[in-house]
C-alpha positions as CSV (number, residue, x, y, z in Angstrom):
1,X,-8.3,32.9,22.2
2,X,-8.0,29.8,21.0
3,X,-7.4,29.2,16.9
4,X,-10.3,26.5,16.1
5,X,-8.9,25.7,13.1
6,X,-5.5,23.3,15.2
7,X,-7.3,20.1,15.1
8,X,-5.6,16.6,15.0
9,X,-5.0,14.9,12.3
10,X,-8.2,13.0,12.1
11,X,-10.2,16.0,11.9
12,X,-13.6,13.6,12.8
13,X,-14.4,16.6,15.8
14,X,-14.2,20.1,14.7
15,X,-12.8,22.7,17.5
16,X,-15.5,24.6,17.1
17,X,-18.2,21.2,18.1
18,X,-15.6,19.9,20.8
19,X,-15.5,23.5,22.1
20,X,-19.5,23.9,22.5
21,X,-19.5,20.4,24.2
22,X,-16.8,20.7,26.5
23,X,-15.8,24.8,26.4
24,X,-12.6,24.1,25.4
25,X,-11.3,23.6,21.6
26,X,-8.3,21.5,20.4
27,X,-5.6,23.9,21.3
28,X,-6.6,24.1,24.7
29,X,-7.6,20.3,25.0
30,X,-4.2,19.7,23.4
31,X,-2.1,22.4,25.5
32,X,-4.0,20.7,28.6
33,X,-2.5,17.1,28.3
34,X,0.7,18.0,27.6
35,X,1.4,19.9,30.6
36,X,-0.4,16.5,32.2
37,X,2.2,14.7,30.5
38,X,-0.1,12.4,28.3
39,X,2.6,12.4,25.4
40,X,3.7,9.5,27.3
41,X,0.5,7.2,28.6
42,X,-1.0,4.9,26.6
43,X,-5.0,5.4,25.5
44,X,-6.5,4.1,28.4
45,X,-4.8,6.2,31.0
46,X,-5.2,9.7,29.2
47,X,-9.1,8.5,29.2
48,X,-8.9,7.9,33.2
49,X,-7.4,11.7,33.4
50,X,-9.9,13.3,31.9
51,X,-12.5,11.2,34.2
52,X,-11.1,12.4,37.1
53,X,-9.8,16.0,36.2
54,X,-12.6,16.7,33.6
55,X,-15.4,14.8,34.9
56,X,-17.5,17.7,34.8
57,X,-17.3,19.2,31.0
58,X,-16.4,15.8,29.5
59,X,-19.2,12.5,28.8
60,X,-17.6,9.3,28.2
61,X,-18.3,9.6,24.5
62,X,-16.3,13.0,24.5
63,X,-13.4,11.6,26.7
64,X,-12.7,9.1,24.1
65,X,-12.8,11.5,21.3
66,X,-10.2,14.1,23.0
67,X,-7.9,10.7,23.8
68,X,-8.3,9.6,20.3
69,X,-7.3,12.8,19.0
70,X,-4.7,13.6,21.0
71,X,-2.6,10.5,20.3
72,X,-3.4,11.3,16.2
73,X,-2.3,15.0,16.9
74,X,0.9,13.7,18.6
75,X,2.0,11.0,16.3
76,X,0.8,7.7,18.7
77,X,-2.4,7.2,16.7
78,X,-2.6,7.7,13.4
79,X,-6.0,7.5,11.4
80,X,-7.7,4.4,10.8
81,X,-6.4,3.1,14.5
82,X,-8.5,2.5,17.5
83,X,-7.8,1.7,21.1
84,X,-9.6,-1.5,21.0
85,X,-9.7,-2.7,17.2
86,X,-6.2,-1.4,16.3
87,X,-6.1,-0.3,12.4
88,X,-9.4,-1.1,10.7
89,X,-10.6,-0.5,7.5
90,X,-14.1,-0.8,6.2
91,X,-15.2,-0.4,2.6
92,X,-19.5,-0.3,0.8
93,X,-21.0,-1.2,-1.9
94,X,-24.5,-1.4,-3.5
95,X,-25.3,-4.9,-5.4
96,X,-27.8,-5.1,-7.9
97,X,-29.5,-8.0,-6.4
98,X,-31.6,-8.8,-3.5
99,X,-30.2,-10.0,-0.3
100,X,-30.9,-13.6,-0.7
101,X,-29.2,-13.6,-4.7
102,X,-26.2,-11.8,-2.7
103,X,-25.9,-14.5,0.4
104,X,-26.0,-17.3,-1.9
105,X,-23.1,-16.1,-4.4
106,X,-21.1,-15.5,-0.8
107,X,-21.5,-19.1,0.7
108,X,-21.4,-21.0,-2.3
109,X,-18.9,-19.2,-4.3
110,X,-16.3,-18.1,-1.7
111,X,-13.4,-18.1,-4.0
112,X,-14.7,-14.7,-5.3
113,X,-13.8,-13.1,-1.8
114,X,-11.4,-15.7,-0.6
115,X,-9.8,-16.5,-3.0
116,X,-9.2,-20.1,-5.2
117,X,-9.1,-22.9,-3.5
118,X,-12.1,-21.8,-0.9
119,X,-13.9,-24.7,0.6
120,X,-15.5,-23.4,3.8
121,X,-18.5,-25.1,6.0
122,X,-20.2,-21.6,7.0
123,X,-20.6,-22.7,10.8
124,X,-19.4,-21.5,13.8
125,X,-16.3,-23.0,15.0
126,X,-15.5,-24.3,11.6
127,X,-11.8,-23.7,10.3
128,X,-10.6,-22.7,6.5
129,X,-7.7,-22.4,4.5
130,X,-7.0,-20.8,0.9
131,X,-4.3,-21.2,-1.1
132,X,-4.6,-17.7,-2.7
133,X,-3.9,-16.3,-6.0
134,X,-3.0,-13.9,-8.2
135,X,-5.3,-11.0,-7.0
136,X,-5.7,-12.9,-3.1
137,X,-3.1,-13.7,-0.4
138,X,-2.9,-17.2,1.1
139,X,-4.9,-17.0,4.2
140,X,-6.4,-19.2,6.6
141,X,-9.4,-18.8,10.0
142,X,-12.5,-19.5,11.7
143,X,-15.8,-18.9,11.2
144,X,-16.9,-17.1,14.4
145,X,-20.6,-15.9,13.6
146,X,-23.2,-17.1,10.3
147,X,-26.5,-15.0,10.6
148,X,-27.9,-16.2,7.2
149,X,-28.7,-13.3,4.4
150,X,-26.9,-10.8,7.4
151,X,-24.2,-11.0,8.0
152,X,-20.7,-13.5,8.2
153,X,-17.6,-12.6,11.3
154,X,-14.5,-14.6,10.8
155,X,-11.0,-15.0,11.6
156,X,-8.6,-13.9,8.7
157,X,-5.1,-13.7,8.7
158,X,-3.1,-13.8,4.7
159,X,0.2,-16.1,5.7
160,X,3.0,-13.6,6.8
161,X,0.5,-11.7,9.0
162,X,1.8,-12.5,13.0
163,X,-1.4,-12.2,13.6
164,X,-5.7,-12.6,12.7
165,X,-7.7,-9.6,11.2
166,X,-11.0,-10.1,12.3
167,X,-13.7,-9.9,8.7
168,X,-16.9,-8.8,8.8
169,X,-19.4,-8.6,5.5
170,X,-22.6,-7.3,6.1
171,X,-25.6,-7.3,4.0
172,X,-28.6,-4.6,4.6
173,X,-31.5,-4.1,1.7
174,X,-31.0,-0.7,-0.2
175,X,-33.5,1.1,-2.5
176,X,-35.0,-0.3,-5.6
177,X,-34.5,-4.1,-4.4
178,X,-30.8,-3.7,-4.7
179,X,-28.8,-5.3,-1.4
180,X,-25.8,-3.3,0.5
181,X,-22.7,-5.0,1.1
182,X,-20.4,-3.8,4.1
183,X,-17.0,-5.2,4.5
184,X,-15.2,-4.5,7.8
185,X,-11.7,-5.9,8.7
186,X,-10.4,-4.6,12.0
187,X,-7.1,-5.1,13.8
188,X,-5.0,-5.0,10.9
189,X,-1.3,-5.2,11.5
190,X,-0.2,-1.6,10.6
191,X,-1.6,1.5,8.3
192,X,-0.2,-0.3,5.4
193,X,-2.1,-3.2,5.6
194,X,-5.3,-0.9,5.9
195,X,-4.4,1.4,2.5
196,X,-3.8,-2.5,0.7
197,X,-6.6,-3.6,2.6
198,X,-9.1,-0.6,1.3
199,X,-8.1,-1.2,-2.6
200,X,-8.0,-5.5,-1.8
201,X,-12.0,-5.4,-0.5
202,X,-13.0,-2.8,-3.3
203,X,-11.7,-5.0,-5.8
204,X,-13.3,-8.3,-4.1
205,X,-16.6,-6.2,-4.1
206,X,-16.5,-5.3,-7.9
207,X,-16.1,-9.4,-8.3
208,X,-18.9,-9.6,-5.8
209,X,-20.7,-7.6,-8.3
210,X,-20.1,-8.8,-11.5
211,X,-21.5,-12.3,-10.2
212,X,-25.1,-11.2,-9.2
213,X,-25.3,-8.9,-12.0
Protein backbone atom coordinates (compact mmCIF):
# COMPACT_ATOMS: atom_id res chain seq x y z
CA UNK A 1 0.00 0.00 0.00
CA UNK A 2 0.87 3.22 -0.73
CA UNK A 3 2.08 5.73 2.30
CA UNK A 4 -0.32 8.87 1.72
CA UNK A 5 1.62 10.88 3.70
CA UNK A 6 4.89 11.19 0.42
CA UNK A 7 3.50 14.22 -1.14
CA UNK A 8 5.50 16.87 -3.10
CA UNK A 9 6.74 19.67 -1.80
CA UNK A 10 3.81 21.90 -2.45
CA UNK A 11 1.52 19.80 -0.52
CA UNK A 12 -1.65 21.94 -2.30
CA UNK A 13 -3.26 18.01 -3.14
CA UNK A 14 -3.22 15.65 -0.40
CA UNK A 15 -2.55 11.75 -1.35
CA UNK A 16 -5.41 10.86 0.15
CA UNK A 17 -7.85 13.62 -2.33
CA UNK A 18 -5.49 12.82 -5.46
CA UNK A 19 -6.05 9.13 -4.56
CA UNK A 20 -10.01 9.22 -4.43
CA UNK A 21 -9.89 11.31 -7.74
CA UNK A 22 -7.68 9.34 -9.65
CA UNK A 23 -7.11 5.90 -7.43
CA UNK A 24 -3.77 6.36 -7.22
CA UNK A 25 -1.86 8.58 -4.37
CA UNK A 26 1.51 10.46 -4.72
CA UNK A 27 3.84 7.54 -4.41
CA UNK A 28 2.29 5.73 -6.99
CA UNK A 29 1.69 8.93 -9.30
CA UNK A 30 5.30 9.70 -8.49
CA UNK A 31 6.79 5.95 -8.97
CA UNK A 32 4.57 6.05 -12.30
CA UNK A 33 6.48 8.95 -14.19
CA UNK A 34 9.64 8.03 -13.28
CA UNK A 35 9.74 4.72 -14.83
CA UNK A 36 8.06 6.98 -17.88
CA UNK A 37 11.10 8.98 -17.57
CA UNK A 38 9.33 12.41 -16.82
CA UNK A 39 12.50 13.54 -14.64
CA UNK A 40 13.55 14.70 -17.89
CA UNK A 41 10.49 16.50 -19.98
CA UNK A 42 9.53 19.74 -19.51
CA UNK A 43 5.75 20.55 -17.99
CA UNK A 44 3.98 20.42 -21.05
CA UNK A 45 5.06 16.95 -22.22
CA UNK A 46 4.56 15.11 -18.77
CA UNK A 47 0.84 16.77 -19.08
CA UNK A 48 0.44 15.14 -22.84
CA UNK A 49 1.56 11.58 -21.03
CA UNK A 50 -0.90 11.49 -18.74
CA UNK A 51 -3.56 12.44 -21.54
CA UNK A 52 -2.74 9.70 -23.50
CA UNK A 53 -1.75 6.91 -20.87
CA UNK A 54 -4.17 8.18 -18.12
CA UNK A 55 -6.95 9.59 -19.99
CA UNK A 56 -9.32 7.56 -18.23
CA UNK A 57 -8.66 8.30 -14.21
CA UNK A 58 -7.15 11.72 -14.92
CA UNK A 59 -9.50 15.40 -15.90
CA UNK A 60 -7.50 18.13 -17.24
CA UNK A 61 -7.59 19.88 -13.94
CA UNK A 62 -6.06 16.74 -12.19
CA UNK A 63 -3.33 16.24 -15.09
CA UNK A 64 -2.00 19.61 -14.31
CA UNK A 65 -1.97 19.12 -10.61
CA UNK A 66 0.08 15.57 -10.83
CA UNK A 67 2.59 17.56 -13.44
CA UNK A 68 2.80 20.44 -11.10
CA UNK A 69 3.64 18.26 -8.35
CA UNK A 70 5.80 16.07 -9.74
CA UNK A 71 8.31 18.63 -11.06
CA UNK A 72 8.07 20.29 -7.11
CA UNK A 73 8.70 16.68 -5.77
CA UNK A 74 11.67 16.26 -8.11
CA UNK A 75 13.35 19.55 -7.70
CA UNK A 76 12.21 21.29 -11.47
CA UNK A 77 9.46 23.28 -9.82
CA UNK A 78 9.64 24.67 -6.77
CA UNK A 79 6.61 26.46 -5.04
CA UNK A 80 5.44 29.61 -6.07
CA UNK A 81 6.23 28.52 -9.98
CA UNK A 82 3.86 27.78 -12.65
CA UNK A 83 4.03 26.46 -16.11
CA UNK A 84 2.65 29.55 -17.68
CA UNK A 85 3.23 32.49 -15.20
CA UNK A 86 6.72 31.27 -13.96
CA UNK A 87 7.29 32.42 -10.04
CA UNK A 88 4.31 34.56 -8.84
CA UNK A 89 3.61 35.98 -5.81
CA UNK A 90 0.37 37.47 -4.63
CA UNK A 91 -0.23 39.27 -1.32
CA UNK A 92 -4.17 40.86 0.52
CA UNK A 93 -5.11 43.27 2.44
CA UNK A 94 -8.27 44.94 3.88
CA UNK A 95 -8.41 48.95 3.64
CA UNK A 96 -10.55 50.83 5.74
CA UNK A 97 -12.09 52.81 3.05
CA UNK A 98 -14.49 52.29 0.31
CA UNK A 99 -13.47 51.39 -3.14
CA UNK A 100 -13.66 54.72 -4.70
CA UNK A 101 -11.40 56.43 -1.48
CA UNK A 102 -8.97 53.48 -2.35
CA UNK A 103 -8.85 53.97 -6.39
CA UNK A 104 -8.37 57.50 -6.07
CA UNK A 105 -5.20 57.35 -3.53
CA UNK A 106 -3.82 54.63 -6.30
CA UNK A 107 -4.09 56.92 -9.50
CA UNK A 108 -3.37 60.04 -8.02
CA UNK A 109 -0.75 59.18 -5.56
CA UNK A 110 1.30 56.45 -7.32
CA UNK A 111 4.44 57.11 -5.58
CA UNK A 112 3.03 55.25 -2.52
CA UNK A 113 3.19 51.87 -4.68
CA UNK A 114 5.71 52.99 -7.21
CA UNK A 115 7.66 54.70 -5.80
CA UNK A 116 8.96 58.76 -5.94
CA UNK A 117 9.15 60.11 -8.95
CA UNK A 118 5.72 58.38 -10.26
CA UNK A 119 3.95 60.28 -12.98
CA UNK A 120 1.77 57.85 -14.82
CA UNK A 121 -1.33 58.53 -17.41
CA UNK A 122 -3.51 55.39 -16.21
CA UNK A 123 -4.32 54.33 -19.98
CA UNK A 124 -3.74 51.61 -21.90
CA UNK A 125 -0.70 51.65 -23.90
CA UNK A 126 0.69 54.49 -21.83
CA UNK A 127 4.48 53.98 -20.70
CA UNK A 128 6.10 54.98 -17.09
CA UNK A 129 9.24 55.29 -15.40
CA UNK A 130 10.29 55.72 -11.65
CA UNK A 131 13.26 56.65 -10.31
CA UNK A 132 12.86 54.56 -7.05
CA UNK A 133 13.92 55.08 -3.53
CA UNK A 134 14.92 54.10 -0.47
CA UNK A 135 12.09 51.47 0.28
CA UNK A 136 11.36 50.98 -4.04
CA UNK A 137 13.58 49.81 -6.86
CA UNK A 138 13.88 51.92 -10.03
CA UNK A 139 11.46 50.48 -12.40
CA UNK A 140 9.85 51.22 -15.55
CA UNK A 141 6.37 49.64 -17.92
CA UNK A 142 3.18 49.83 -19.54
CA UNK A 143 -0.10 50.20 -18.58
CA UNK A 144 -1.86 47.17 -20.16
CA UNK A 145 -5.46 47.26 -18.60
CA UNK A 146 -7.41 50.45 -16.36
CA UNK A 147 -10.96 49.12 -15.16
CA UNK A 148 -11.70 52.09 -12.94
CA UNK A 149 -12.32 51.29 -8.97
CA UNK A 150 -11.33 47.41 -10.23
CA UNK A 151 -8.67 46.78 -11.06
CA UNK A 152 -5.00 48.14 -12.77
CA UNK A 153 -2.57 45.26 -15.10
CA UNK A 154 0.73 46.60 -15.97
CA UNK A 155 4.11 45.89 -17.11
CA UNK A 156 6.81 46.10 -14.27
CA UNK A 157 10.19 45.36 -14.41
CA UNK A 158 12.84 47.22 -11.19
CA UNK A 159 16.14 48.00 -13.52
CA UNK A 160 18.44 44.85 -13.27
CA UNK A 161 15.47 42.56 -13.93
CA UNK A 162 16.23 40.90 -17.80
CA UNK A 163 12.92 40.87 -17.89
CA UNK A 164 8.94 42.45 -17.11
CA UNK A 165 6.89 41.10 -14.07
CA UNK A 166 3.48 41.51 -14.99
CA UNK A 167 1.40 43.68 -11.70
CA UNK A 168 -1.87 43.21 -10.95
CA UNK A 169 -3.84 45.30 -7.95
CA UNK A 170 -7.29 44.46 -7.52
CA UNK A 171 -9.88 45.98 -5.57
CA UNK A 172 -13.26 44.05 -4.37
CA UNK A 173 -15.70 45.62 -1.53
CA UNK A 174 -15.28 43.72 1.89
CA UNK A 175 -17.62 43.81 5.02
CA UNK A 176 -18.43 46.96 6.94
CA UNK A 177 -17.70 49.39 3.81
CA UNK A 178 -14.05 48.53 4.01
CA UNK A 179 -12.42 47.75 0.28
CA UNK A 180 -10.01 44.56 -0.40
CA UNK A 181 -6.82 45.19 -2.10
CA UNK A 182 -5.17 42.12 -4.10
CA UNK A 183 -1.77 42.55 -5.44
CA UNK A 184 -0.56 39.89 -7.94
CA UNK A 185 2.86 39.97 -9.64
CA UNK A 186 3.55 36.93 -11.80
CA UNK A 187 6.59 35.82 -13.78
CA UNK A 188 9.05 36.94 -11.45
CA UNK A 189 12.64 36.18 -12.36
CA UNK A 190 13.43 33.46 -9.64
CA UNK A 191 12.10 32.32 -5.95
CA UNK A 192 14.10 35.09 -4.63
CA UNK A 193 12.56 37.79 -6.24
CA UNK A 194 9.03 36.20 -5.03
CA UNK A 195 10.27 35.92 -0.97
CA UNK A 196 11.55 40.05 -1.67
CA UNK A 197 8.57 40.43 -3.63
CA UNK A 198 5.98 39.11 -0.78
CA UNK A 199 7.67 41.45 2.04
CA UNK A 200 8.06 44.64 -0.90
CA UNK A 201 3.99 44.49 -1.64
CA UNK A 202 3.14 43.96 2.17
CA UNK A 203 5.01 46.94 2.93
CA UNK A 204 3.51 48.99 -0.15
CA UNK A 205 0.06 47.88 1.17
CA UNK A 206 0.67 49.13 4.87
CA UNK A 207 1.49 52.64 2.97
CA UNK A 208 -1.55 52.01 0.95
CA UNK A 209 -3.21 51.93 4.21
CA UNK A 210 -1.96 54.51 6.21
CA UNK A 211 -3.18 57.01 3.35
CA UNK A 212 -6.96 56.13 3.34
CA UNK A 213 -7.05 55.78 6.88
Amino acid sequence: MSAEHDEPTSGRVSSPALRAATGMGWTDWLATLDSAGAEQWDHKRIVGHLEQEHAETTTAWWRQSIAVGYEQARGTRVPGQTADAGFQVGVQRSLPASRSAVWECLVTRPELWLGPGAAVTFEPGARYRVTGGTDTPPAHGEIRVVKPEHRIRMTWQPDGWQAPATLQLTLAAAASGKTRLTVHVEKLPDATARTRMREHWKAVQQRIAAAVT
